[in-house]
C-alpha positions in Angstrom: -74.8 11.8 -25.5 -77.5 13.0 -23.2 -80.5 10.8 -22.0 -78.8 7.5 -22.2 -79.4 4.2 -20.4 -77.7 1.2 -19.7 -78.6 -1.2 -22.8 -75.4 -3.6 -22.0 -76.6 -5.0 -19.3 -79.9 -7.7 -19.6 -82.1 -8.1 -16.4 -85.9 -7.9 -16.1 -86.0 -4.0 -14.6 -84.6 -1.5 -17.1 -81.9 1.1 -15.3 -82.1 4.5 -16.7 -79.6 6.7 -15.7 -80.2 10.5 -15.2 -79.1 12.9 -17.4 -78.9 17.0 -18.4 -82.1 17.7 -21.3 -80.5 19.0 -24.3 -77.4 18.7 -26.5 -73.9 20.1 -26.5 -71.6 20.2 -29.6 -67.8 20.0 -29.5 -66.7 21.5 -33.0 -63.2 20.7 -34.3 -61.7 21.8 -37.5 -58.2 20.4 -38.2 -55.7 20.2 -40.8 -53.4 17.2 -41.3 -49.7 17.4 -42.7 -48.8 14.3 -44.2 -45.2 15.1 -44.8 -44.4 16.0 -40.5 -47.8 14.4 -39.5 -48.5 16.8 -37.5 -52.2 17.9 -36.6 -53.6 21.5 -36.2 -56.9 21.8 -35.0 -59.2 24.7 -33.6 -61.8 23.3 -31.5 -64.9 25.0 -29.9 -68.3 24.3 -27.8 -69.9 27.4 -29.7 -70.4 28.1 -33.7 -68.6 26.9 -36.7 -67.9 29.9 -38.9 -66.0 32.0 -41.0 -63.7 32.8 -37.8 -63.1 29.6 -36.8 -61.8 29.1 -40.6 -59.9 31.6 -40.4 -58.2 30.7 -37.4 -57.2 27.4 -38.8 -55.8 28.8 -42.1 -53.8 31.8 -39.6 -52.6 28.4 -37.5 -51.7 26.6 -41.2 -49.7 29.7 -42.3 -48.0 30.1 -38.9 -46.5 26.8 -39.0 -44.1 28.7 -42.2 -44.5 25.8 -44.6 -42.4 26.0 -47.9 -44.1 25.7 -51.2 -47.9 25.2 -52.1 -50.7 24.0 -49.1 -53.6 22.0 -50.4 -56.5 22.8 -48.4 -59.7 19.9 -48.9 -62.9 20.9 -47.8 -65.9 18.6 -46.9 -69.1 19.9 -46.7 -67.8 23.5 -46.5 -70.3 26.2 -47.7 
């Protein structure tokens, strides 16, 4: 988090701590198998999009799974 300051620590000055303006993301998508548990994830500091789904389900397939993959989506457009 950008911006902060130091709210731990009681005194009669407040310290405020310089920091870079703005805000950087760190976007994961991951996949969880419960039978291995094992984690796949494709992370990025860019967009979340259609690519970055596909290369999770390309990771998912590469892993050679036998039978059916359940796939659960939160908040997925």
């Amino acid at each position: 988090m950008y911006g902060t300051y130091l709210c731990c620590r009681w005194s009669i000055l407040r310290v405020f701590v310089r920091a870079a303006s703005g805000r950087q993301r760190f976007n994961v998508r991951g996949a969880w198998n419960a039978v291995t548990r094992t984690c796949v994830s494709v992370t990025n500091t860019t967009v979340v999009n259609t690519d970055t789904m596909c290369e999770l389900l390309r990771k998912i397939a590469a892993l050679g799974s036998v039978g059916p993959v359940t796939v659960v989506l939160d908040n997925a457009r």
